[in-house]
C-alpha positions in Angstrom: 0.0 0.0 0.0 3.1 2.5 1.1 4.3 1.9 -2.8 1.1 2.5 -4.1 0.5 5.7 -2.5 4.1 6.7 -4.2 2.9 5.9 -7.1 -0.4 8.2 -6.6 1.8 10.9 -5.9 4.2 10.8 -8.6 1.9 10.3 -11.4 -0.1 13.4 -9.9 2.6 15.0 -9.8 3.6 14.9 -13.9 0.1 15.7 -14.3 -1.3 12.5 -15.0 -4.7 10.6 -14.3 -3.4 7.4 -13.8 -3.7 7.6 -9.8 -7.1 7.5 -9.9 -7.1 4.0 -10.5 -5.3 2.8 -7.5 -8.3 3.6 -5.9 -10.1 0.9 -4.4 -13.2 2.5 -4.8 -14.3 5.0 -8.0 -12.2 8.3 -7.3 -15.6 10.5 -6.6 -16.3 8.0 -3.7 -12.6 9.1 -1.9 -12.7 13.0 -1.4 -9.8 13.9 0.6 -7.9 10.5 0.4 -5.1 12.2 -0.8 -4.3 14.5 2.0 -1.8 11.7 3.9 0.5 12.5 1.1 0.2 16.5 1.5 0.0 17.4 4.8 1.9 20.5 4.4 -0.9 22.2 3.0 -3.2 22.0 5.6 -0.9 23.9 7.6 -0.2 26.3 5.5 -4.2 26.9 4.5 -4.4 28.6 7.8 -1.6 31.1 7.7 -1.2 34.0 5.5 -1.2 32.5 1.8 0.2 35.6 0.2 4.0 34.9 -0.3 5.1 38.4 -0.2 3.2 39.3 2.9 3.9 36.1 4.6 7.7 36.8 4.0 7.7 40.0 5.5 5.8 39.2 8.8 8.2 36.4 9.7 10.6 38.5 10.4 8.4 40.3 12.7 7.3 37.3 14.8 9.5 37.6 17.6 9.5 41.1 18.2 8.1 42.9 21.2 5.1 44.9 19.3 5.0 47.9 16.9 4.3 51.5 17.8 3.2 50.8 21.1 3.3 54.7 22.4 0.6 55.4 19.5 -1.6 52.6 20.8 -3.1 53.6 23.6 -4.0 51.5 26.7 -1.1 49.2 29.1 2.5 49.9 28.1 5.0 47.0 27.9 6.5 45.9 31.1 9.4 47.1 30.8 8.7 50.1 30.1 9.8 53.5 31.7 9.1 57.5 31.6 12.1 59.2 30.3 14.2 60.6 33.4 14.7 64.2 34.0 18.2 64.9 35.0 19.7 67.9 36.0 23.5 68.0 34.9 25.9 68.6 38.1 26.8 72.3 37.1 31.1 72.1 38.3 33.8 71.8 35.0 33.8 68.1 34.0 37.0 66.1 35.1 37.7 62.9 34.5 39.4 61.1 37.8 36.3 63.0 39.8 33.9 61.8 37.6 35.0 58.1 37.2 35.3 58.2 41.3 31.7 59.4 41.6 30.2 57.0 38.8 31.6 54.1 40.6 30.9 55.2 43.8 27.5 55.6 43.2 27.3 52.3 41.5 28.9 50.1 44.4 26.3 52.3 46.4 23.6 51.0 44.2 22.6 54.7 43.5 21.5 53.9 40.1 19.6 57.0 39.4 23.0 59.8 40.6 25.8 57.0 38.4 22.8 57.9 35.2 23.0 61.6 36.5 26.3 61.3 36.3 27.1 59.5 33.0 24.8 61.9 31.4 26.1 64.7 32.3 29.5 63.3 31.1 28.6 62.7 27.9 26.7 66.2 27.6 29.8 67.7 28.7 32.5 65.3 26.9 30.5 64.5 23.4 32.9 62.6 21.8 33.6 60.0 24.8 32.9 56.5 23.4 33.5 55.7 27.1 30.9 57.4 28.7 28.4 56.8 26.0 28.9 52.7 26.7 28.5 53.8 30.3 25.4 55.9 30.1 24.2 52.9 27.7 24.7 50.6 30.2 22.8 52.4 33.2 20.1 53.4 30.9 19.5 49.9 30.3 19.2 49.0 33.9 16.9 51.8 35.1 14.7 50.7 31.7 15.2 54.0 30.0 15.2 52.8 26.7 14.6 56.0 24.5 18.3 56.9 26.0 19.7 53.9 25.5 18.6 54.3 21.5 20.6 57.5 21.3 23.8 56.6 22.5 23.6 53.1 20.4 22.6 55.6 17.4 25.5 57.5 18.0 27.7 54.7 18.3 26.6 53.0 15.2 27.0 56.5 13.3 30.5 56.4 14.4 31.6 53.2 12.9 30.4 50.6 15.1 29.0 47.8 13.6 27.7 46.1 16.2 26.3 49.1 17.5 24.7 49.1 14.0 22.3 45.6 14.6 21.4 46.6 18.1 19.8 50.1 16.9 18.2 48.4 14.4 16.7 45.9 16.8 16.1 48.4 19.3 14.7 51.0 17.5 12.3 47.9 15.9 10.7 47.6 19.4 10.4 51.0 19.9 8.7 51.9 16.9 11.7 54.4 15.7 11.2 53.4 11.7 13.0 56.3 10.8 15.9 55.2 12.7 16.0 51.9 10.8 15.4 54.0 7.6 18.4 55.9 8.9 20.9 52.8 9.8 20.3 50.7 6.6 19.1 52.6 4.0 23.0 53.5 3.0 23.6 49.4 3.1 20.9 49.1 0.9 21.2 51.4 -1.8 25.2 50.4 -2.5 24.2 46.3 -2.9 25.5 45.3 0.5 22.4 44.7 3.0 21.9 41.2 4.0 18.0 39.5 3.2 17.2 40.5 7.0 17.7 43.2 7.6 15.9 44.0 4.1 13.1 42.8 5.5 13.4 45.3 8.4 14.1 48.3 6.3 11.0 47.7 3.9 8.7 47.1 6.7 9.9 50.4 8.1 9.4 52.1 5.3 6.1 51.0 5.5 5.1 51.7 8.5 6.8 55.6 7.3 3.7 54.9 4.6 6.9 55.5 2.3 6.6 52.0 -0.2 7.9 54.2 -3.0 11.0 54.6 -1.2 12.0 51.3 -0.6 10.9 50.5 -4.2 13.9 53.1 -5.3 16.0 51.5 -2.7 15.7 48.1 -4.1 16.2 49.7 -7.6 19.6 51.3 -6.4 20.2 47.8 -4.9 19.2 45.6 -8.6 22.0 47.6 -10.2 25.1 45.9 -7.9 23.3 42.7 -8.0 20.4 40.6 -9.4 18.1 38.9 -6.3 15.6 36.5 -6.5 14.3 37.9 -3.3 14.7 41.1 -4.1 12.4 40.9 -7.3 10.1 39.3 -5.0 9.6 41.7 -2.9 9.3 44.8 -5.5 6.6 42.7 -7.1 4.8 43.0 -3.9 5.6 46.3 -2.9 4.4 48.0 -6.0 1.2 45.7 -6.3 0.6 47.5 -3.3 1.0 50.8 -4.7 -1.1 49.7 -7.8 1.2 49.5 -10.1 0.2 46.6 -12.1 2.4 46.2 -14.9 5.9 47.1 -12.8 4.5 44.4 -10.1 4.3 41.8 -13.3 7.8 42.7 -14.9 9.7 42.5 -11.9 7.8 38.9 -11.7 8.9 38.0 -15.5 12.4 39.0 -14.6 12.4 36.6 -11.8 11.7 33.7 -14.0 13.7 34.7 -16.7 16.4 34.6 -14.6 16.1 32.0 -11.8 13.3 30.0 -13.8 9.9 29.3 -13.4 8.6 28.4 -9.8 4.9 27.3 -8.6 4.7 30.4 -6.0 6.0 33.2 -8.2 4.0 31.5 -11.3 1.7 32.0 -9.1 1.3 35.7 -8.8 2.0 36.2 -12.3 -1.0 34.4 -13.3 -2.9 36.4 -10.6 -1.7 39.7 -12.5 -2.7 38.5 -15.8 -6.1 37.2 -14.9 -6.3 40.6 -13.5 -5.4 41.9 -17.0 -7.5 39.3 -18.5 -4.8 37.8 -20.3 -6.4 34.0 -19.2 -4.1 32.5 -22.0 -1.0 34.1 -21.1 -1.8 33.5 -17.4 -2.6 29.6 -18.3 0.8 29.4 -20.4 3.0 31.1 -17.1 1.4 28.3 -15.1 1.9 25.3 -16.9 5.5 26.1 -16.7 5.9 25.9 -13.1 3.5 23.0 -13.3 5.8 20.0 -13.1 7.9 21.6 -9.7 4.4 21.6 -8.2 4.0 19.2 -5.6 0.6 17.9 -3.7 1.2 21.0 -1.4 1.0 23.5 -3.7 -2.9 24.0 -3.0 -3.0 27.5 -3.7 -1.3 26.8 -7.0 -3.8 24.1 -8.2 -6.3 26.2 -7.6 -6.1 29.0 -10.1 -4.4 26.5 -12.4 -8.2 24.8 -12.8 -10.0 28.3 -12.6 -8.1 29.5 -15.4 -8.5 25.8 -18.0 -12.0 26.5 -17.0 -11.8 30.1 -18.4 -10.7 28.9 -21.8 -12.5 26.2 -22.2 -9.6 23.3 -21.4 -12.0 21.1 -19.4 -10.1 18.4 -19.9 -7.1 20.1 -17.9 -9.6 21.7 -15.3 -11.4 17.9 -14.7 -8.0 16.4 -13.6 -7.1 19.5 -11.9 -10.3 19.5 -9.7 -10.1 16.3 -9.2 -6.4 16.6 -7.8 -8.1 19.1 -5.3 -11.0 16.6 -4.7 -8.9 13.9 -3.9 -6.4 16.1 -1.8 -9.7 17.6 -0.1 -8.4 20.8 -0.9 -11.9 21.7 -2.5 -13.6 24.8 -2.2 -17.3 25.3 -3.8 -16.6 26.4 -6.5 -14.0 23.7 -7.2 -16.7 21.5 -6.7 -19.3 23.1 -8.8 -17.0 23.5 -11.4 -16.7 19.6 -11.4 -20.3 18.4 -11.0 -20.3 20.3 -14.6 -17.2 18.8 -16.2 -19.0 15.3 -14.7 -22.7 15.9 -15.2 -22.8 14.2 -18.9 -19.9 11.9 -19.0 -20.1 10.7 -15.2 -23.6 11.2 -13.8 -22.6 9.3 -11.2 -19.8 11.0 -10.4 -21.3 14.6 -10.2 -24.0 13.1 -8.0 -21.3 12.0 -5.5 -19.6 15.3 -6.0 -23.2 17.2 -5.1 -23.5 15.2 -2.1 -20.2 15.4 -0.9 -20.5 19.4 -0.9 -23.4 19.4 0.7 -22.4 17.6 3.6 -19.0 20.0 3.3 -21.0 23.0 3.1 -24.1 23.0 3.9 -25.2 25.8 1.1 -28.4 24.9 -1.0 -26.9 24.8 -4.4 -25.6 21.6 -3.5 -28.8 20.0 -2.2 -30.9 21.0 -5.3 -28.0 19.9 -7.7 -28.1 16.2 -5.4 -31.8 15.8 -5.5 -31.9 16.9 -9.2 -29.2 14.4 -10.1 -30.5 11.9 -7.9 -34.0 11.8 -9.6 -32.4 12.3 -12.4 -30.6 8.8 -12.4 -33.8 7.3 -10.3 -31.8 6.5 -7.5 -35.2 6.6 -5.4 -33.6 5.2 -2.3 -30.5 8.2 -2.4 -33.0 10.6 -3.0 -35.5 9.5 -0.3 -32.4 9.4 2.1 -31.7 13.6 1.0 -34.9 14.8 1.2 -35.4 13.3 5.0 -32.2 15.0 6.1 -33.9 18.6 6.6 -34.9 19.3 9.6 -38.7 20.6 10.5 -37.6 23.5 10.9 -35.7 24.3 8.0 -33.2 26.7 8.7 -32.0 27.1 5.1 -35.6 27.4 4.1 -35.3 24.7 0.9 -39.0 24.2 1.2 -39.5 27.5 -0.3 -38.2 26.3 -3.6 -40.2 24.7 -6.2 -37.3 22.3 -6.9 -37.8 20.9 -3.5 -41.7 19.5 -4.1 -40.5 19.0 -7.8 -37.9 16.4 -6.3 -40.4 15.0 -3.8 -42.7 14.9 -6.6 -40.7 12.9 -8.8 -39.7 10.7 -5.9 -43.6 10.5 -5.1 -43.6 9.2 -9.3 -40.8 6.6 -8.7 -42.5 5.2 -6.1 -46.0 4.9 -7.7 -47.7 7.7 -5.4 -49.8 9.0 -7.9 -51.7 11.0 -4.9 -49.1 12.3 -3.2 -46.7 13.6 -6.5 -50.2 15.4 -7.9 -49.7 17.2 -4.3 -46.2 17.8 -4.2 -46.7 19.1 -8.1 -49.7 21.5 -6.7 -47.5 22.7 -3.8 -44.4 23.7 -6.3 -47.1 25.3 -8.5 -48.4 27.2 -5.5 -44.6 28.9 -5.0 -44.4 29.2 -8.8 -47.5 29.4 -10.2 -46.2 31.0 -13.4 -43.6 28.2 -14.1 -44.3 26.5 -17.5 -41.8 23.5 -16.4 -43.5 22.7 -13.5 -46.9 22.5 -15.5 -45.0 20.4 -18.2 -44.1 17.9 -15.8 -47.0 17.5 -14.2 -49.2 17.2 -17.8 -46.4 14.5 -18.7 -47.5 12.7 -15.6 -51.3 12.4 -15.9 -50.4 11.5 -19.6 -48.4 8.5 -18.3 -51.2 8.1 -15.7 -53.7 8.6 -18.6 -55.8 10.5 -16.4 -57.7 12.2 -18.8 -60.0 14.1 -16.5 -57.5 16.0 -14.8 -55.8 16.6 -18.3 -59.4 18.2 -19.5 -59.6 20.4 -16.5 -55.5 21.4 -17.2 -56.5 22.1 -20.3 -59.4 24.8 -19.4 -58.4 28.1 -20.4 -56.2 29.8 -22.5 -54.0 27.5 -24.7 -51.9 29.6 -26.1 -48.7 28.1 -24.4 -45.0 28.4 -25.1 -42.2 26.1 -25.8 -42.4 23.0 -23.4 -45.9 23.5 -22.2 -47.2 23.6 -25.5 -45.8 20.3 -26.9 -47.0 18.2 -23.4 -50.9 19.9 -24.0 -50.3 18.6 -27.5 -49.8 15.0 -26.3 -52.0 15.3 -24.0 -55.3 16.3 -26.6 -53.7 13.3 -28.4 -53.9 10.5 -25.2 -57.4 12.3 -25.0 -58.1 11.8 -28.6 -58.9 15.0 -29.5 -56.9 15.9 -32.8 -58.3 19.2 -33.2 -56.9 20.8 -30.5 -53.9 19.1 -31.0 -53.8 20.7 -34.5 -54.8 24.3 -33.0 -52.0 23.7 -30.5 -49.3 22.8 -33.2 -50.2 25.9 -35.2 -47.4 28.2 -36.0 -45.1 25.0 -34.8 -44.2 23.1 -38.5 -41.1 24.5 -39.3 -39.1 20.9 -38.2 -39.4 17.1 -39.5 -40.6 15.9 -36.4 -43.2 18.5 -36.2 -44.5 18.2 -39.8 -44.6 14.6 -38.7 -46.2 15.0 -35.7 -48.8 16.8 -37.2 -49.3 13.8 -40.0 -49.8 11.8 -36.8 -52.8 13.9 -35.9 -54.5 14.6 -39.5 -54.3 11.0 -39.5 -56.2 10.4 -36.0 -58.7 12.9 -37.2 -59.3 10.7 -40.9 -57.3 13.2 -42.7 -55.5 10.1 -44.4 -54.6 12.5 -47.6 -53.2 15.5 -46.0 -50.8 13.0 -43.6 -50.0 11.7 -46.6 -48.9 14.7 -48.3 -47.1 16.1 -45.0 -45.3 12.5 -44.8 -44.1 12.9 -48.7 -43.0 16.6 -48.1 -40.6 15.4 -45.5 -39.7 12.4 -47.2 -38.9 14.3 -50.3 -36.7 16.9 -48.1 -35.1 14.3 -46.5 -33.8 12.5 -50.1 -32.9 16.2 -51.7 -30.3 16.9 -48.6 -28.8 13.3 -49.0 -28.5 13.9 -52.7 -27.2 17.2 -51.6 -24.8 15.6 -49.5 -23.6 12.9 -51.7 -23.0 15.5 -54.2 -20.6 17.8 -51.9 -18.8 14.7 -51.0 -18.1 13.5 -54.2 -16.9 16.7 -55.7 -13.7 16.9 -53.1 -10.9 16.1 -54.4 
């Protein structure tokens, strides 16, 4: 069984339909079977599916929260109110100073070794010394707005480590101007690391400055190509709206590293948008055999967009790759109940039921019941109709499709009585609805129940389309050619009508006028095959 289910996968994977038959039962009987192999997707169907996005919140996760100040409410734990210090007013001097600062720290006077450190480095600007000092008692008393300014300084003067921890530091104190500040230079000359990237285009975002890190990147593209880079001006200027850059900088991605599943992707998303649905379909199919099971997101649009033009034998095994992975939304599975309807009535049936125990929405029910009576599976369709509660929170009732289904079940199961009621009842929702009456003439002609027929028949006759041609058989079961014939009027134009109407001169003893009807369509009939025979034999 383990080297079966390998076998499932990989011929899924080069796109095939083979896997279906290592099924033990038909394929429309085993939604979700699949999903063993692809258990990374259901994971990933809960977090943020957008690539771009998802890409720049990771690097958020473990930060101590954004623009806290601007919030409102409880301030982080460890925060403090700046200090207000006084500077000791005396000429600074070093020995004195250094005596004092340690003095008051072996004292534990934290608050006078700050007072004093401060006013060191007020007075003494260019002490590296006193700024590491003042760093270090600013971080102990939780002054962290200081603590920022002497690392700031610090990294302006050539220290890189100082660099990182400003950055980091003026992350959790939403300072986005000082990370704009400390790695925008980096940037711009090729030499900033993927991280911190993601840093300095998130706080250029929160600067509401996208158009900025967009020329940033741009200065950056001309030192180096980056796949990541690419990446992340495709989603920065798709937020700004620009369409077309968001899709070149896409295209140059896989012109240059090659075509990938999650950038294919979002340059199918940007033609669709465009309505390019060929172009889109033609980027997709080249990422399609590095897609795996996983790729959920991916299979998706690949069988929205067949669908769109008209590849349905691409979006059937498509869908049903996302049936049997139970990757499935509804309109993956109304999308195959169509592509199955006429070639696999029993398979769309499945399909219908299986989205309305999924779902729960009423397209599915009517398209079950329909399909059910459709196929006469009396006993499936018994088993639907029971399953809505008294009372009916979806209202289903309220549709004539509902008594048309219990009608028809009502019809299977020789209930004449109780289909004439459940007809009557969708009549009384619909009274207008000429299929409904159809139906129900067609079954009191099978029931040959002439005396209802006459009282259907009361009134005006001037019917259309369907309606019209079950009166007509109905004034024939009854016998009654002449309103058959007055029915049929205007109606001659096809062979089975001219027909149809030889049928009733006949049952009215006009032998010679059948006669001449059956000869008019015998001798069309003969012209066209002459006709035909002619065409074919003039081809070369």
């Amino acid at each position: 069984m383990k080297l079966l289910n390998i076998y499932c996968v990989a011929t899924l994977l080069l796109g095939g339909l083979m896997p279906l038959f290592g099924f033990a039962t038909d394929w429309w009987n085993a939604p979700g079977s699949l999903s063993k192999d692809a258990a990374g997707w259901l994971q990933a169907r809960n977090e943020n599916t957008d690539a771009f996005a998802a890409s720049l919140q990771q690097s958020l996760k473990t930060r101590k929260g954004f623009s806290y100040l601007d919030q409102g409410g409880n301030s982080p734990s460890w925060y403090h109110p700046p200090l207000i210090v006084e500077p000791f007013p005396d000429a600074y001097h070093a020995k004195l100073y250094n005596l004092a600062y340690q003095a008051f720290l072996q004292s534990h006077q934290l608050r006078n070794a700050y007072r004093v450190a401060w006013t060191a480095v007020h007075k003494n600007p260019d002490s590296r010394h006193w700024r590491e000092r003042l760093i270090q008692v600013a971080a102990w008393l939780g002054q962290r707005e200081e603590e920022l300014r002497q690392w700031r300084w610090l990294a302006a003067h050539g220290d890189t480590a100082a660099q990182a921890t400003t950055v980091t530091m003026a992350a959790s104190l939403a300072r986005p101007d000082v990370i704009v500040e400390m790695l925008s230079p980096a940037a711009r000359n090729g030499t900033l690391n993927n991280k911190n990237w993601k840093s300095l285009i998130f706080a250029y975002g929160e600067l509401g400055q996208p158009d900025k890190a967009v020329a940033d990147i741009n200065a950056a593209l001309r030192f180096r190509q980056s796949h990541f880079l690419l990446n992340q001006k495709a989603y920065l200027t798709y937020q700004m709206g620009h369409i077309e850059q968001s899709l070149a900088a896409l295209q140059k991605s896989t012109r240059i590293y090659g075509s990938i599943p999650d950038i294919a992707l979002k340059e199918a998303q940007l033609l669709t948008m465009k309505g390019q649905f060929p172009e889109a379909m033609a980027a997709m199919r080249a990422a399609e055999p590095k897609a795996t099971l996983s790729d959920v997101n991916f299979w998706h649009l690949y069988a929205v967009l067949a669908w769109e033009i008209n590849d349905h034998k691409v979006a059937l095994a498509a869908e049903k790759r996302l049936y049997l992975l139970g990757a499935a939304n509804e309109y993956d599975l109304q999308r195959l109940i169509m592509l199955t309807q006429n070639s696999k009535p029993q398979a769309a049936l499945a399909i219908a039921r299986q989205g309305w125990r999924q779902f729960q929405i009423p397209i599915f029910f009517f398209e079950s019941i329909s399909l059910a009576a459709n196929q006469t599976h009396w006993g499936v369709l018994a088993k639907l109709l029971k399953v809505i509660p008294r009372d009916d929170p979806l209202g289903l009732r309220r549709y004539p499709a509902y008594w048309i289904a219990e009608a028809r079940l009502a019809t299977g199961q020789k209930d004449l009585p109780r289909a004439l009621a459940c007809y009557a009842q969708a009549l009384d929702i619909s009274p207008g609805d000429t299929a409904i009456q159809a139906d129900l003439i067609w079954l009191l002609i099978d029931q040959k129940d002439e005396t209802s027929l006459r009282a259907l028949l009361i009134g005006d006759l001037n019917h259309p389309g369907n309606l019209r041609n079950a009166l007509i058989s109905a004034a024939q079961v009854m016998h009654r050619p002449q309103l058959a014939l007055y029915l049929q009027n205007g109606k001659v134009d096809s062979p089975d009508a001219i027909l149809n109407q030889a049928d009733i001169l006949s049952d009215s003893d006009s032998h010679g006028g059948a006669w001449s009807l059956r000869r008019q369509v015998a001798v069309g009939m003969a012209q066209r095959i002459k006709q035909a025979h002619k065409d074919g034999g003039a081809r070369p």
